[in-house]
N, C-alpha and C positions, 0 to 999 in steps of 0.2 A: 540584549545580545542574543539574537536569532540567528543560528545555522543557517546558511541557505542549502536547498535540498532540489536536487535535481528533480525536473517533470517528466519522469519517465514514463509516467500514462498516458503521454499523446504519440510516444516512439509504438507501446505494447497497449493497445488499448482492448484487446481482448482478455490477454492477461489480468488488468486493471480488473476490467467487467468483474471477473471471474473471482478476485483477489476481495472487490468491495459486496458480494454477496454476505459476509458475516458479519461488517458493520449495517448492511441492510437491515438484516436478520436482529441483531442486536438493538439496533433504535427502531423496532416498529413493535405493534401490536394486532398487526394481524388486518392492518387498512393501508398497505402500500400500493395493492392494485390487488385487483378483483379475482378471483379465482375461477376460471373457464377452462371448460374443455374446448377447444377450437377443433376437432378432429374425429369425426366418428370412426378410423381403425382405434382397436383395441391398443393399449397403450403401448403393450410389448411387442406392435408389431413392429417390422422393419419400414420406414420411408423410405431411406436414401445409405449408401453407404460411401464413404469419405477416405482414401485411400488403406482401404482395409477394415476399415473399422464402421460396424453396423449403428445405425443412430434409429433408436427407435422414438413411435409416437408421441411417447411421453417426454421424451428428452427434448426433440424436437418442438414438442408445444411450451418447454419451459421457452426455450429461444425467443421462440416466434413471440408467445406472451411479452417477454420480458421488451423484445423490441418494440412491439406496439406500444407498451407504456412509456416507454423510452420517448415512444413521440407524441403522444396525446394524454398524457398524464392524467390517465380513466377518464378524459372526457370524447365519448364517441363522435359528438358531433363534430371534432375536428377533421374527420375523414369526410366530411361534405363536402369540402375545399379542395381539401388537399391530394390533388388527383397524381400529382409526382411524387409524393410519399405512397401511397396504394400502388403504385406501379413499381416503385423499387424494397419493398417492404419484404419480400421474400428472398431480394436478392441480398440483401442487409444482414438477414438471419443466416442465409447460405455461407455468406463470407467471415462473418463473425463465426462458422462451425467449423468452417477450412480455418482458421488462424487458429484456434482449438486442437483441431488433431492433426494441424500440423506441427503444434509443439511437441502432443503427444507423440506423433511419430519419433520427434529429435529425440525425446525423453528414453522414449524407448529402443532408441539405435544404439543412446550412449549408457544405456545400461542402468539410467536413475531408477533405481528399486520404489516398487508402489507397493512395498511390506517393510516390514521394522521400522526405523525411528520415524518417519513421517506416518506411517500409518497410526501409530502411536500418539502419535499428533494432532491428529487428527478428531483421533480418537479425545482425549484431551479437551479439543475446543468445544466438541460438538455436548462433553461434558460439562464443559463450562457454562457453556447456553444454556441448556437445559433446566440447570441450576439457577442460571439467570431469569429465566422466565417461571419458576416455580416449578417445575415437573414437566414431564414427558407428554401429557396432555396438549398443554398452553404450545409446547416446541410442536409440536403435529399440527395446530392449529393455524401458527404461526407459519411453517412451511405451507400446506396448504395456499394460505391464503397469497404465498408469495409464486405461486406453482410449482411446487417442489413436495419430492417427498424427502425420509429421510437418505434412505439409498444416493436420490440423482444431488441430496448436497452432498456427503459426504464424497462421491466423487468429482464434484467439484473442487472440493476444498482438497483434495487431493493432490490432484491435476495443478492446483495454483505454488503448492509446495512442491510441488515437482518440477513445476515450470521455472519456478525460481534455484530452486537445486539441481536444474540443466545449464541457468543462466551461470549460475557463481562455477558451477564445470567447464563451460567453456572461456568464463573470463576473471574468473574472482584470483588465478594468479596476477595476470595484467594489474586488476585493479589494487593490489595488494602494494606489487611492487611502482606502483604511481602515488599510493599511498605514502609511502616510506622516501620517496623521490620529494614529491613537490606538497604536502601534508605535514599539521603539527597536527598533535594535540595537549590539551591543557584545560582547567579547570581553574576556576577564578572566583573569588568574593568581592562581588560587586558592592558598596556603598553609595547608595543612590544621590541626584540631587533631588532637590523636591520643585519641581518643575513648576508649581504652583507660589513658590513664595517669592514674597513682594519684593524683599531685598535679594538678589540672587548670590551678593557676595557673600553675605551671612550664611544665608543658606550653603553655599560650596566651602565654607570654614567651618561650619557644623558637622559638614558631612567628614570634612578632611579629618576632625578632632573624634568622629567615629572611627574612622580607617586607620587610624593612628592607634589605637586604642586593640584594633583587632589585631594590625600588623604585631603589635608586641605578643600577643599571645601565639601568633605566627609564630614568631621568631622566638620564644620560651618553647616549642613545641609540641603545644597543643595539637591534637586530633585535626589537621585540616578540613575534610569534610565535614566532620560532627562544627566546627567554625563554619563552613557554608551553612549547612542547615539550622543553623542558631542565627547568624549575623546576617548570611546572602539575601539579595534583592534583586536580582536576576532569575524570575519563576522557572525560565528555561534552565538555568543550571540547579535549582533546587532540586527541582524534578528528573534530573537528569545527573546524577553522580559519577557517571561514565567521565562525563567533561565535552568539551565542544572536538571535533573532528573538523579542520580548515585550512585551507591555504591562501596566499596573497590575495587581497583583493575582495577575501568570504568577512574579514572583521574589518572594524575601524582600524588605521593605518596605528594609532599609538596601540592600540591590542594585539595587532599583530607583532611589532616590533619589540613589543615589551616580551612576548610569548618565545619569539626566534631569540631572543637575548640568552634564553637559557637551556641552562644542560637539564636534561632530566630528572627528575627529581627535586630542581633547584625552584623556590620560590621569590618573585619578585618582592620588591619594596613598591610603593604605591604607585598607580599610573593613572592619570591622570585622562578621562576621552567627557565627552559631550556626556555620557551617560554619569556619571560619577567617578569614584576614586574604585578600584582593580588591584587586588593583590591576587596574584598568579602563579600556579603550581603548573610545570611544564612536566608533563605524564608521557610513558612508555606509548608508542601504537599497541594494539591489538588484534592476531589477527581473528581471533574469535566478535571480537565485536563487528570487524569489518564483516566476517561470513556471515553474523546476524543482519545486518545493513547493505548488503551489496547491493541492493537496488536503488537505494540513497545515496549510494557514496559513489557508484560507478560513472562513467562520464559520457556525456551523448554522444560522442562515439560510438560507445560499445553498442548503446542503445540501437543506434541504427546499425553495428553490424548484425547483431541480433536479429532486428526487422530482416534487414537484406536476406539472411541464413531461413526466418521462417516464411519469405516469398518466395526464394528457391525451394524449399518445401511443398509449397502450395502451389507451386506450379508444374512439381511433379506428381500429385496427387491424383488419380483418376477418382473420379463421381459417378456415382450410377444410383438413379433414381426409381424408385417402385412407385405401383401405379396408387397406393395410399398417400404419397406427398402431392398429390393435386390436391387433395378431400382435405385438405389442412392450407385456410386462405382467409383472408380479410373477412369476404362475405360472411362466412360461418361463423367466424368470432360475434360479429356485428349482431347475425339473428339469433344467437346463443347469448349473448347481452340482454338482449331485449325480451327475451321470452321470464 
């Protein structure tokens, strides 16, 4: 029983970029892509500035890096070929920088604070790493090697909590109340069949004479979840004590039906789907879970008015380039590789 989950990284794909920089960071050891300076201005200088906001060298070359791996996956010799990737390669970084601060700009029109609990936050994650990789050493290293210092992550990882805490400001009432519209939620103990056995009727009478077995302690008032986490067979709801977030159509038709059967609080008697036998607890909404999740739970709608709202942005943006964003290009990368 898997949630479906909205694909909001092809609506915000800069956002994405920006959002998967700490799973990066988390699953590497410091050989994700090669560590280059592609730019001989000094790092602090200015290149380019983006309706208001100054990007310097260093920032800039995390981009530009990160794109070029993005297409040649540290193998240089692919720019031998590939002469329309070389031709729009800067335009690529350019416009992943405008989708950038033009959230920033939204963030910072509607007043999202880049101090207290997200900075907090932040603070937080970047502790967590740290500890994940042994020490402050290993995490410098690690940046390094991914272009980054600590500074230009931590304002990354800022910027991505902001961008999301712009998003649930301009829509997370909508999404709340379509929540509460056309959304259950509920939590279940699943008794599995065993897909492998030879007799399958046995097998789904074995399973029934488990479910039966649980249901009564259901129904004596045993601890329902502490019953999930002892009997469940469903990894996603083991793992997930929240319960599933769905509406028509998101479960098999008897899971659903058996879910909408009940008032809250209320627990089913066994239900019967392809997966096994289902006894079900039909659970309050929340709206703190939803404000943890609003970018799972919201609906491609919103997702593209979002888009639409950060294209208007970025098209009102004015650009003005210094004469250091030339000295930052393909070639350079190439014979900075090689040397």
């Amino acid at each position: 029983m898997i949630q479906m989950k909205k694909s909001w990284r092809r609506f915000i794909p800069m956002l994405a970029a920006v959002i998967a920089v700490v799973p990066v960071l988390s699953g590497c050891k410091g050989d994700s892509q090669s560590s280059q300076n592609v730019s001989s201005p000094e790092p602090s200088a200015n290149v380019m500035n983006i309706g208001g906001y100054d990007i310097s060298a260093e920032e800039y070359n995390y981009y530009f890096l990160t794109e070029k791996y993005n297409l040649d996956n540290g193998d240089n010799t692919f720019w031998d070929t590939a002469t329309e990737e070389q031709k729009n390669l800067k335009e690529r970084v350019d416009a992943g920088l405008m989708e950038f601060y033009a959230m920033k700009k939204m963030a910072d029109e509607a007043g999202i604070p880049s101090d207290g609990q997200l900075a907090e936050d932040v603070d937080r994650e970047i502790a967590g790493i740290i500890e994940q990789f042994g020490g402050q050493e290993t995490f410098n290293e690690v940046l390094a090697s991914n272009n980054l210092t600590e500074d230009m992550y931590r304002m990354l990882s800022l910027e991505s909590f902001r961008s999301i805490a712009l998003f649930s400001h301009m829509y997370g009432d909508e999404v709340k109340k379509a929540m509460s519209e056309d959304y259950l939620r509920a939590a279940h103990i699943l008794i599995a069949f065993n897909e492998n056995a030879v007799d399958m009727e046995a097998a789904k009478a074995q399973a029934k004479e488990r479910a039966e077995e649980v249901l009564a302690k259901v129904e004596a008032g045993e601890d329902f979840f502490k019953l999930v986490e002892e009997y469940g067979e469903d990894p996603g709801m083991v793992n997930n004590l929240d319960g599933y977030y769905f509406k028509e159509g998101d479960m098999v038709e008897p899971f659903y039906e058996g879910a909408i059967a009940l008032k809250e609080g209320e627990t089913s008697g066994l239900v019967e789907t392809n997966y096994g036998y289902h006894i079900i607890k039909r659970l309050p909404m929340e709206d703190s879970y939803i404000e943890d999740h609003i970018m799972e739970l919201a609906s491609q709608e919103h997702f593209e008015g979002f888009m639409d709202k950060i294209n208007e942005t970025i098209n009102s943006l004015e650009v003005t380039k210094e004469a250091a964003y030339d000295s930052i290009s393909l070639e350079n990368a190439l014979k900075e590789s090689a040397n």
